[in-house]
Structure formats: C-alpha cells, structure tokens
PDB file with one MODEL, atoms N, CA, C and O in Angstrom:
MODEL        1
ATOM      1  N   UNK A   1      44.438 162.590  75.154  1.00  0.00           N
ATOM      2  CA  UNK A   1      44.814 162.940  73.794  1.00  0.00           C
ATOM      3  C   UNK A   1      44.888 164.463  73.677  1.00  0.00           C
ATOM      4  O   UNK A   1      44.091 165.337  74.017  1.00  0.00           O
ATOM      5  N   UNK A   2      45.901 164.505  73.185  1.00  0.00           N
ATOM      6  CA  UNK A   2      46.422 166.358  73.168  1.00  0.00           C
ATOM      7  C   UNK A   2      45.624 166.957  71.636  1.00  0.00           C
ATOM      8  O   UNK A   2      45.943 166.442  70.564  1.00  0.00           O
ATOM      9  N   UNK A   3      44.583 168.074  71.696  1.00  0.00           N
ATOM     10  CA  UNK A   3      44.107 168.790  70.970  1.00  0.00           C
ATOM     11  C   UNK A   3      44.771 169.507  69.835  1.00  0.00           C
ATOM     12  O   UNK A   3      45.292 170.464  70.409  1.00  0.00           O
ATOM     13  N   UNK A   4      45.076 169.616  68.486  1.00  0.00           N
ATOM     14  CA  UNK A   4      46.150 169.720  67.993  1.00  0.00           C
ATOM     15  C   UNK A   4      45.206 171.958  67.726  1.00  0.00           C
ATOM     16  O   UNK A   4      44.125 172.396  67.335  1.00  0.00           O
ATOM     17  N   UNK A   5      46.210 172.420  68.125  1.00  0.00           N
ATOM     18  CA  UNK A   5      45.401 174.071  67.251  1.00  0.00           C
ATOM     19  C   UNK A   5      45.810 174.522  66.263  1.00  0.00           C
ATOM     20  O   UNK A   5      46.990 174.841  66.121  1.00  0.00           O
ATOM     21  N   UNK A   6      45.075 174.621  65.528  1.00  0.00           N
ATOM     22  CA  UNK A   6      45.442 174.500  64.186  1.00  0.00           C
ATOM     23  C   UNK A   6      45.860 175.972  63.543  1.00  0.00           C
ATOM     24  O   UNK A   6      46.771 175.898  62.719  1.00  0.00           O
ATOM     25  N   UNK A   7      45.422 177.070  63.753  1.00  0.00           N
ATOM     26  CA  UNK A   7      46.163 178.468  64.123  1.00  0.00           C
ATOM     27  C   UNK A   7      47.924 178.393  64.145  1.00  0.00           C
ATOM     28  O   UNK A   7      48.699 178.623  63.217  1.00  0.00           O
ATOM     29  N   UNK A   8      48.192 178.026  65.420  1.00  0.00           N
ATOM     30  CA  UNK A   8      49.351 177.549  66.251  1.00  0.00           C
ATOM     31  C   UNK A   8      49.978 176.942  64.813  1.00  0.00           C
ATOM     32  O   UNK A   8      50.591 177.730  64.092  1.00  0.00           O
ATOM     33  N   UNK A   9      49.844 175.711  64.446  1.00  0.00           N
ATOM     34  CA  UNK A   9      50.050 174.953  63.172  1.00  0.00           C
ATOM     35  C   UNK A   9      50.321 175.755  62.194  1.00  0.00           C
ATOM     36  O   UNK A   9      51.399 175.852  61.607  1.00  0.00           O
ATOM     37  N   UNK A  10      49.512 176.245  62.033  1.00  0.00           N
ATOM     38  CA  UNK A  10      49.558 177.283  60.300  1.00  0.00           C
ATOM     39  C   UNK A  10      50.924 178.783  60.631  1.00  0.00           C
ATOM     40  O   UNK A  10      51.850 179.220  59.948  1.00  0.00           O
ATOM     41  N   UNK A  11      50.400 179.124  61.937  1.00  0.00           N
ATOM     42  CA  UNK A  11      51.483 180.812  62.196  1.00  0.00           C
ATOM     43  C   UNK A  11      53.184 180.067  61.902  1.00  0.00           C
ATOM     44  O   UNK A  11      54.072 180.735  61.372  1.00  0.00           O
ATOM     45  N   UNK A  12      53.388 178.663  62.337  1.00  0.00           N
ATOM     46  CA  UNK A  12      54.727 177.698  62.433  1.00  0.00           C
ATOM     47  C   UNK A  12      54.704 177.864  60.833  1.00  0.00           C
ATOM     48  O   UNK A  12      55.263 178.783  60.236  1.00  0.00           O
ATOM     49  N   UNK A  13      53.968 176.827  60.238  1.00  0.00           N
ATOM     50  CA  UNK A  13      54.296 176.795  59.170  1.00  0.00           C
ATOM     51  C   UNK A  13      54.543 178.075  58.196  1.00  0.00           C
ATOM     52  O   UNK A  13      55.134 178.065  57.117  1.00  0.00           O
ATOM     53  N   UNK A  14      54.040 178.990  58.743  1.00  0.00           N
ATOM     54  CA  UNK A  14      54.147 180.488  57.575  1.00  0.00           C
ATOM     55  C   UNK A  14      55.655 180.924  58.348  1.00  0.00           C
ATOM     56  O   UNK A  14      56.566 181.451  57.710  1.00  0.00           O
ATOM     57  N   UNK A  15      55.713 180.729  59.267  1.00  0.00           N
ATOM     58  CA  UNK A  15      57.434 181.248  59.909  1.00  0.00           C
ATOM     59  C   UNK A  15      57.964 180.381  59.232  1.00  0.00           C
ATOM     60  O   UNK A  15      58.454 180.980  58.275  1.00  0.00           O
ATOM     61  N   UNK A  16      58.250 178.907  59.107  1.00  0.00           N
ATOM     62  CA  UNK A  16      59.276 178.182  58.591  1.00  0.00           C
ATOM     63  C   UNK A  16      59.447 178.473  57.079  1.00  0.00           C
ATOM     64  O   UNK A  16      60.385 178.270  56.308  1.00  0.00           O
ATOM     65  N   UNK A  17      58.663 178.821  56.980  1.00  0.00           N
ATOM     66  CA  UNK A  17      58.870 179.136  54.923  1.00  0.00           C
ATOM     67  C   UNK A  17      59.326 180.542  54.726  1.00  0.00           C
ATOM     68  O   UNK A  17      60.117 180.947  53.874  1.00  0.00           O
ATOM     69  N   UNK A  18      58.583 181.356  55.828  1.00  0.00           N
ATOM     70  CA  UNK A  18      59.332 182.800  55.476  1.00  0.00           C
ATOM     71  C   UNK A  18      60.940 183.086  55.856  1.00  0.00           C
ATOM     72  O   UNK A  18      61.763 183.852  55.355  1.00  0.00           O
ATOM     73  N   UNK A  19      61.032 182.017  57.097  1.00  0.00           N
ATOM     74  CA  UNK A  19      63.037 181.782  57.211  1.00  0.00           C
ATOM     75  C   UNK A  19      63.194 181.193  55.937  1.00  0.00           C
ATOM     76  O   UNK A  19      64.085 181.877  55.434  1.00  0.00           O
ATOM     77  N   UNK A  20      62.863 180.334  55.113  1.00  0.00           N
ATOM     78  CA  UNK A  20      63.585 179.569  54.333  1.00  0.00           C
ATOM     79  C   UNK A  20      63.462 180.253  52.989  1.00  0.00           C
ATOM     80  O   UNK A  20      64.349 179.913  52.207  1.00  0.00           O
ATOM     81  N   UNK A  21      62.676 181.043  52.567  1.00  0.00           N
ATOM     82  CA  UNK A  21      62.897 182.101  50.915  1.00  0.00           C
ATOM     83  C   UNK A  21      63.801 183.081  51.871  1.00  0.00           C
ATOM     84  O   UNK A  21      64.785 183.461  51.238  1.00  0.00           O
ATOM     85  N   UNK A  22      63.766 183.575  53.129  1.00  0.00           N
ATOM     86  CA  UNK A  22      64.924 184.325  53.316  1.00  0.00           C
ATOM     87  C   UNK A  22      66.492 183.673  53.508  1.00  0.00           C
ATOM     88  O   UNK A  22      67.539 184.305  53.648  1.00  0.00           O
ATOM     89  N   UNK A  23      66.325 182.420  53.471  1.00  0.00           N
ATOM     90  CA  UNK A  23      67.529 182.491  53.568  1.00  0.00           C
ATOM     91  C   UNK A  23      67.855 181.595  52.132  1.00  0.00           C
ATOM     92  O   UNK A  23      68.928 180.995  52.085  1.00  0.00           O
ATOM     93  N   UNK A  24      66.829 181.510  50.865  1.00  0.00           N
ATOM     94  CA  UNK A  24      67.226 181.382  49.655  1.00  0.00           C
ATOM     95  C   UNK A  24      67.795 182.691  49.086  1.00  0.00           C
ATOM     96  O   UNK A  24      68.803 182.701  48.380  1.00  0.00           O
ATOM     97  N   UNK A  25      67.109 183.792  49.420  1.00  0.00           N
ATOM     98  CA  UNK A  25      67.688 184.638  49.517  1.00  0.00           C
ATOM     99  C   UNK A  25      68.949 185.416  49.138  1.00  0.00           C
ATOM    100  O   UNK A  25      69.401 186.092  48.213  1.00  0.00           O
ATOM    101  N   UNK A  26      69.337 184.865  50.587  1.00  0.00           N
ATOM    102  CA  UNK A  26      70.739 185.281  50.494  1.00  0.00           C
ATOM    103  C   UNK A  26      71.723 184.032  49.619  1.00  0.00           C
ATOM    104  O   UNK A  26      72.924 184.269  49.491  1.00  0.00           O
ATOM    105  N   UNK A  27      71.345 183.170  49.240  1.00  0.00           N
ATOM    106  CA  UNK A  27      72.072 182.212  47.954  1.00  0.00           C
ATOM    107  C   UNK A  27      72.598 183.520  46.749  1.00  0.00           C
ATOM    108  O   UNK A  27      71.988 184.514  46.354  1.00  0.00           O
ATOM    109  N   UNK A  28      73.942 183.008  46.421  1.00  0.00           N
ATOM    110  CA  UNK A  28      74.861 183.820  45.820  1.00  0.00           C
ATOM    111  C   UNK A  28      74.981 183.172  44.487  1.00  0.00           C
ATOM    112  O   UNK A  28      75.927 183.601  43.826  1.00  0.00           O
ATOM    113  N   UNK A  29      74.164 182.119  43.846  1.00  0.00           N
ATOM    114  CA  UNK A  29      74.480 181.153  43.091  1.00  0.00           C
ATOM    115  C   UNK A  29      73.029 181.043  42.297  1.00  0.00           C
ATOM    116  O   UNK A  29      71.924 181.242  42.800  1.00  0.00           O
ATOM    117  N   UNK A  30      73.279 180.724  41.109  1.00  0.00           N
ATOM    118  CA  UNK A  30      71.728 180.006  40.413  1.00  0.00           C
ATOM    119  C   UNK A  30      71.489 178.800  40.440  1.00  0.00           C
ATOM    120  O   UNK A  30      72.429 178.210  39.908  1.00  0.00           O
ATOM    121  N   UNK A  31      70.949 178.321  40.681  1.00  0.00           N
ATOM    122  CA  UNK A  31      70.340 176.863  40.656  1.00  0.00           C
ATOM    123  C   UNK A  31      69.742 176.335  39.764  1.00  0.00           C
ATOM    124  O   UNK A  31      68.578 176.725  39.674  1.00  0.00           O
ATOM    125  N   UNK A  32      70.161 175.319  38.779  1.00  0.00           N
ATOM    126  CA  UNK A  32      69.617 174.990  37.560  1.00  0.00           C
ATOM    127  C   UNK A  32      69.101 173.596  38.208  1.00  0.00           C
ATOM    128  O   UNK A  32      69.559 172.786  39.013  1.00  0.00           O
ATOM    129  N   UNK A  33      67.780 173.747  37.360  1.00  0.00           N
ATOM    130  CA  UNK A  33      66.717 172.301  38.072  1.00  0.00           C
ATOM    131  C   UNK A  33      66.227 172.082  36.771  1.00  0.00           C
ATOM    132  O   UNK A  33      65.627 172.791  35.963  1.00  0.00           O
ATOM    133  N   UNK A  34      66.772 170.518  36.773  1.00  0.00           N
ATOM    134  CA  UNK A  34      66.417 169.885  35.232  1.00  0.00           C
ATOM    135  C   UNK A  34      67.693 168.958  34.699  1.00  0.00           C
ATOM    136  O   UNK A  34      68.683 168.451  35.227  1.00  0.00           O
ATOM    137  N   UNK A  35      67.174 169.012  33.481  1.00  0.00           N
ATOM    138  CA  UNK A  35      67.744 168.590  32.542  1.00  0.00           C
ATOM    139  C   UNK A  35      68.145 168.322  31.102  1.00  0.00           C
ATOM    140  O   UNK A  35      67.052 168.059  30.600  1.00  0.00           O
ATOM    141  N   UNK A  36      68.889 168.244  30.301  1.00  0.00           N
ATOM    142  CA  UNK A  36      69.216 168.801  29.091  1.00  0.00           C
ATOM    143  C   UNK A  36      69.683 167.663  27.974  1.00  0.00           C
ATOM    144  O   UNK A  36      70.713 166.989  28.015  1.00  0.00           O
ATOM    145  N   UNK A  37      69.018 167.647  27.332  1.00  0.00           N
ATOM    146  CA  UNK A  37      69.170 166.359  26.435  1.00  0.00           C
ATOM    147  C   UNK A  37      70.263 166.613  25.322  1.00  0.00           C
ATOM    148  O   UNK A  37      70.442 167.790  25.009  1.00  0.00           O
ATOM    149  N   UNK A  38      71.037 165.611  24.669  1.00  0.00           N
ATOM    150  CA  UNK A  38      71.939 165.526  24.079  1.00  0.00           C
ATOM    151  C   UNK A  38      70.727 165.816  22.341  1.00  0.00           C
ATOM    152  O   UNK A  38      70.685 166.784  21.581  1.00  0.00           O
ATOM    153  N   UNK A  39      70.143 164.829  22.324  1.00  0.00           N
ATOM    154  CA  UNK A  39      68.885 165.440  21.111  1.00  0.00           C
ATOM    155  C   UNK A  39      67.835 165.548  21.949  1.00  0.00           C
ATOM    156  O   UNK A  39      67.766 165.196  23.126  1.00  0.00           O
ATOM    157  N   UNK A  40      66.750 166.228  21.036  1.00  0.00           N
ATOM    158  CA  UNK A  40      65.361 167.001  21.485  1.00  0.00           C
ATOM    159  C   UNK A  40      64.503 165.772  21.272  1.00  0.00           C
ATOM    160  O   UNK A  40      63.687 165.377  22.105  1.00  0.00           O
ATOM    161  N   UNK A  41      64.734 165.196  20.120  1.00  0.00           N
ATOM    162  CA  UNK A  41      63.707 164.074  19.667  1.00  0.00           C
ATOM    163  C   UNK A  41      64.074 162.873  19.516  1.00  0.00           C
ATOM    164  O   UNK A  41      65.208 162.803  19.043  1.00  0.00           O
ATOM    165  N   UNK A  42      63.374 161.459  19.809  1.00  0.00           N
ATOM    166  CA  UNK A  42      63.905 160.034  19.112  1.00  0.00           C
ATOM    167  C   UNK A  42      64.319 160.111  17.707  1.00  0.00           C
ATOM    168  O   UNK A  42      63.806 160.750  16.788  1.00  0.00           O
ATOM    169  N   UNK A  43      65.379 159.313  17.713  1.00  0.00           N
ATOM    170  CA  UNK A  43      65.852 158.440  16.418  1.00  0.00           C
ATOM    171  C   UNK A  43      64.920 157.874  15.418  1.00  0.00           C
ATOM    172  O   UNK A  43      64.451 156.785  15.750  1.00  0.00           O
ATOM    173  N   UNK A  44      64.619 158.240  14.524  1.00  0.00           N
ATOM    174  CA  UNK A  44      63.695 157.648  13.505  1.00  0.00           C
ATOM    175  C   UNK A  44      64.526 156.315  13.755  1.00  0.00           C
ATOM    176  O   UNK A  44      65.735 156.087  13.772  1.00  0.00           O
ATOM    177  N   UNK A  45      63.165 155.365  13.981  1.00  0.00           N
ATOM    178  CA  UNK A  45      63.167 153.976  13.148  1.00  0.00           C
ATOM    179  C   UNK A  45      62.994 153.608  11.551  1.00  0.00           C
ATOM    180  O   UNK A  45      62.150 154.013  10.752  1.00  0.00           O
ATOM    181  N   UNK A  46      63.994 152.780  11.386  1.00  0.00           N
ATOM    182  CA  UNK A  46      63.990 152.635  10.285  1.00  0.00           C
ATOM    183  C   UNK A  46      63.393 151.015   9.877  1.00  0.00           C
ATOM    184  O   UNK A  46      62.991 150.898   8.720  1.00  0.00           O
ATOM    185  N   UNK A  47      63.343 150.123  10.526  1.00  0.00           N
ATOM    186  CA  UNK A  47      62.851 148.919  11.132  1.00  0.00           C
ATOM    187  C   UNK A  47      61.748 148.880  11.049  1.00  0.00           C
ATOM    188  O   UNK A  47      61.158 149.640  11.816  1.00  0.00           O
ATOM    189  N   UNK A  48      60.693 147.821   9.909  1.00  0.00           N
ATOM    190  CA  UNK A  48      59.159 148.048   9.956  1.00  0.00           C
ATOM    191  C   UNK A  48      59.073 146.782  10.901  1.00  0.00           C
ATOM    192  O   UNK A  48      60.012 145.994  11.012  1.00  0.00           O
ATOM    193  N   UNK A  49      57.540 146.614  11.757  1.00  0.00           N
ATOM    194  CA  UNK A  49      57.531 145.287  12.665  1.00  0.00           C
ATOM    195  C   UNK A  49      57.290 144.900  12.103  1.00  0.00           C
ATOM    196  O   UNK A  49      56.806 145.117  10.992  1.00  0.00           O
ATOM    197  N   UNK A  50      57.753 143.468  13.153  1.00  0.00           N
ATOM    198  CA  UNK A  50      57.642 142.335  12.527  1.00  0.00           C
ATOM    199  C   UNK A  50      56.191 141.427  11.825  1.00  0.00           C
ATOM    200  O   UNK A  50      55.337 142.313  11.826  1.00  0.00           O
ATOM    201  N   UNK A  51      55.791 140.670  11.483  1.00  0.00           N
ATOM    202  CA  UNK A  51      54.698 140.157  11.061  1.00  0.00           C
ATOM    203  C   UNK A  51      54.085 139.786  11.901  1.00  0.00           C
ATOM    204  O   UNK A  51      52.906 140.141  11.912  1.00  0.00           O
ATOM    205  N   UNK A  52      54.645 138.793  13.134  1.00  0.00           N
ATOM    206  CA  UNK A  52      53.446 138.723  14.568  1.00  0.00           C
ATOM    207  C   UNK A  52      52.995 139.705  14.712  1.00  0.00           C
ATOM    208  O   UNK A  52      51.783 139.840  14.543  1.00  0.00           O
ATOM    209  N   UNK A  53      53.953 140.968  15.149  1.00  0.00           N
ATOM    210  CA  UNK A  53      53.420 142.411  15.798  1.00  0.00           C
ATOM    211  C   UNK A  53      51.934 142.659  15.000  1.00  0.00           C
ATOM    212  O   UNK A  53      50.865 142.681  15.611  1.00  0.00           O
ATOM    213  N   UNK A  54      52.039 142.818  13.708  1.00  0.00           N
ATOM    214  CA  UNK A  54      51.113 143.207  12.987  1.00  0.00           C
ATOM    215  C   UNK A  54      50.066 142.424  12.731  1.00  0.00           C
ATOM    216  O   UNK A  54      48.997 142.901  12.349  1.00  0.00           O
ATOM    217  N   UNK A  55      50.294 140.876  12.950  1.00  0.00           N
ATOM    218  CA  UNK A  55      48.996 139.966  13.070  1.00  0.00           C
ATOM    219  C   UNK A  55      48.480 140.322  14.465  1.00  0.00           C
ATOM    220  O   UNK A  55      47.340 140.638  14.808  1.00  0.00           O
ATOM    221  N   UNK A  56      48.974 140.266  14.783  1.00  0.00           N
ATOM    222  CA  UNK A  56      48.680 140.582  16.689  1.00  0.00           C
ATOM    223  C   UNK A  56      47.788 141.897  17.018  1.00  0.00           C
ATOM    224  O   UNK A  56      46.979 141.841  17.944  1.00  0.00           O
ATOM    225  N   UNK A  57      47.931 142.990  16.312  1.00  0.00           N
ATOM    226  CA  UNK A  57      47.534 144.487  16.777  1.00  0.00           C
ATOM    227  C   UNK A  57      46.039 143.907  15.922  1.00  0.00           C
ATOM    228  O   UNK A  57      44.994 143.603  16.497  1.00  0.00           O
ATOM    229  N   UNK A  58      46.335 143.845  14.053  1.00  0.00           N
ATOM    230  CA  UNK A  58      45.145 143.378  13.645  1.00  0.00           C
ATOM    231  C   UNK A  58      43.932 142.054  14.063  1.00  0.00           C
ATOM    232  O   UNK A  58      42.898 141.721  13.485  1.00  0.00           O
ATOM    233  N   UNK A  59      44.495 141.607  15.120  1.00  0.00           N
ATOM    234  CA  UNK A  59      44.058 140.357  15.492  1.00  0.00           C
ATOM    235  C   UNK A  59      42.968 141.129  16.250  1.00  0.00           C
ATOM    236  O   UNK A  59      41.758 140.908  16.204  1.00  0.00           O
ATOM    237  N   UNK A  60      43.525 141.949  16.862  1.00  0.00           N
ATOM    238  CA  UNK A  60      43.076 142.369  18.572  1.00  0.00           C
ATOM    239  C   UNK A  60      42.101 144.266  18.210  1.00  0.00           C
ATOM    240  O   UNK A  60      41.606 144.980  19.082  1.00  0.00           O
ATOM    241  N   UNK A  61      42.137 144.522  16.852  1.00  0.00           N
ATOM    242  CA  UNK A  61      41.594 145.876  16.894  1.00  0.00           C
ATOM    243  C   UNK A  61      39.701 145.309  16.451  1.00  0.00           C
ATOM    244  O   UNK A  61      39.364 144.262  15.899  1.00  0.00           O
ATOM    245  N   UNK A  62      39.108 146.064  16.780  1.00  0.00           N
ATOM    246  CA  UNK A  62      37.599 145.755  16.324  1.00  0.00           C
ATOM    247  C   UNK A  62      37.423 145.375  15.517  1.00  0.00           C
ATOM    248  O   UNK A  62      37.125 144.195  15.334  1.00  0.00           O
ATOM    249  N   UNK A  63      37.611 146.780  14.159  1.00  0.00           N
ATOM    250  CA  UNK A  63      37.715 147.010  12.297  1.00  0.00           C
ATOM    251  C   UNK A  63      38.924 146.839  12.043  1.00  0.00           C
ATOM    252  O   UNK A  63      39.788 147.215  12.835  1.00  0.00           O
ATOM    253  N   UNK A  64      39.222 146.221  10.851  1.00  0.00           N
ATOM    254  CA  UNK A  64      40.597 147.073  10.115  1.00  0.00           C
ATOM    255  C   UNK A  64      39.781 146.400   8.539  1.00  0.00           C
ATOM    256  O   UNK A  64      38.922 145.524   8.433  1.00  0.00           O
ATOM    257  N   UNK A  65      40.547 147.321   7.359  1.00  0.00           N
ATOM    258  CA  UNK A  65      40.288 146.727   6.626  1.00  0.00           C
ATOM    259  C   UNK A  65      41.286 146.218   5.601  1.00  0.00           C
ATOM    260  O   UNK A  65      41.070 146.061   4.399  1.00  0.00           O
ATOM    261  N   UNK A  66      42.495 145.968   6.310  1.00  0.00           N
ATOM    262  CA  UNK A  66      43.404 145.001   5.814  1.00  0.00           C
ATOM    263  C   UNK A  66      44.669 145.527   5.745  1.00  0.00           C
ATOM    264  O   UNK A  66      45.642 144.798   5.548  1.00  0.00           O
ATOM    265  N   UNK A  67      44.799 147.199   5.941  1.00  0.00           N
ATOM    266  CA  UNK A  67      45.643 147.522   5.980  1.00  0.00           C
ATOM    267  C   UNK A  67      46.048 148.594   6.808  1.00  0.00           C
ATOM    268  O   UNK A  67      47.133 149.167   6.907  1.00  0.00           O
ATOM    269  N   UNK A  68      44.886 148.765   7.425  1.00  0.00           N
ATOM    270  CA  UNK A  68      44.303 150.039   8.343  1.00  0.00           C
ATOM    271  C   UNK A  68      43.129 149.716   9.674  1.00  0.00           C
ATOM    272  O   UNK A  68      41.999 149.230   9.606  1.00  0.00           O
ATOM    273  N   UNK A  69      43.798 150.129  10.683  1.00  0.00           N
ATOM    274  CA  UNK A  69      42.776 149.866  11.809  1.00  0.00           C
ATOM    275  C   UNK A  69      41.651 151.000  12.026  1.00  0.00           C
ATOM    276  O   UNK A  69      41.738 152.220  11.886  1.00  0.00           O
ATOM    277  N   UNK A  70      40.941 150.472  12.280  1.00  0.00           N
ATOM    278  CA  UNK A  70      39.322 151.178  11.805  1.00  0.00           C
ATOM    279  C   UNK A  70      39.286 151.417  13.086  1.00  0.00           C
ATOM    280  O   UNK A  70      39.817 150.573  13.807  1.00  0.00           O
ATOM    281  N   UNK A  71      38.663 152.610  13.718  1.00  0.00           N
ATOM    282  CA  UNK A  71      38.842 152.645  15.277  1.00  0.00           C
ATOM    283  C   UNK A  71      37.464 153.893  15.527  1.00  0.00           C
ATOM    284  O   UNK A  71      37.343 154.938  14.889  1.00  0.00           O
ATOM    285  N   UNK A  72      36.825 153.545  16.298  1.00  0.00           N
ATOM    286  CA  UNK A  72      36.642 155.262  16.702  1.00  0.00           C
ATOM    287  C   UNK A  72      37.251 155.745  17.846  1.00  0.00           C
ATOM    288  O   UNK A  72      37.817 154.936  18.581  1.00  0.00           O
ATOM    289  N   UNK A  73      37.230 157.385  18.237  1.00  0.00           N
ATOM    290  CA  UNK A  73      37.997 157.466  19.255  1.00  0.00           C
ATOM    291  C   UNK A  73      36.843 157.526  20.522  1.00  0.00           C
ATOM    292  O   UNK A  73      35.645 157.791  20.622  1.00  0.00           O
ATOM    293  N   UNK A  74      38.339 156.974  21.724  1.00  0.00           N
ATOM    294  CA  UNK A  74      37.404 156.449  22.601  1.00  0.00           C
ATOM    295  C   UNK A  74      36.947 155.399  22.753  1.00  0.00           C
ATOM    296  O   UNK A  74      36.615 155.038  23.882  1.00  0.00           O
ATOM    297  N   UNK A  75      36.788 154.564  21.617  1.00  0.00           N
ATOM    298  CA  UNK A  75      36.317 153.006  21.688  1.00  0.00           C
ATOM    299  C   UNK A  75      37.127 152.011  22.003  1.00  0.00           C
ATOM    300  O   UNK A  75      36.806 150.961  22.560  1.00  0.00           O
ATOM    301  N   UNK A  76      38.574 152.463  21.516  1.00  0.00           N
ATOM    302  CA  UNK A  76      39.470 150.723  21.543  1.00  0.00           C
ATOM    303  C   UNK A  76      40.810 150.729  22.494  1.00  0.00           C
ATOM    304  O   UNK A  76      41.485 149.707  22.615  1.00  0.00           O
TER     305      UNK A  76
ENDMDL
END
C-alpha cells in the first residue's frame, strides 16, 4: 500500500488553483451566476382553506381557542 504525502498533496492542490484564478484571469467577459425573477414576491392568495384544512390543523394543534392556535414556541 502506497503512503499518500500529504505536503506533495496540498503544494498540487495550491498549483492547480493558482493556474486556474490565472487563467480566470485572463477571461474577457463577466459572468453572471444566478438568477432573476420576473416578481420578487408570491401572488397574494385570495382563496381562504378549505374547512377540512382548518378542522385538520385545529384537530392536530395542542390549544386553540376556537379561532386561534395557542402554541408556545418551540413546542408544536
């Protein structure tokens, strides 16, 4: 089994990166990384849920008191 040196390893890796910002370098161009949304934010809903949804969340929260889920934070 061949001893890997880890020196040896690291001097490679600091050469391969210092060729490669030099030869970003010489890039003649900008590079845009990303992306750009047509809107910034969601669409308001205008749609209240449905009545399962809301038996369902109140079914399943600790507190509520009928119209409001009672919660602490961290707990639910």
């Amino acid at each position: 089994m061949k001893k890997i040196n880890k020196g040896r390893v690291a001097r490679e890796a600091k050469q391969i990166m210092d060729n490669f910002i030099k030869a970003l370098g010489r890039v003649d161009q900008e590079i845009k990384v990303g992306f750009e949304r047509e809107e910034a934010t969601r669409k308001p809903v205008k749609e209240k849920p449905d009545s399962e949804f809301i038996e369902a969340m109140f079914k399943n929260a600790p507190k509520s008191d009928g119209e409001h889920i009672i919660a602490e934070k961290a707990k639910w």
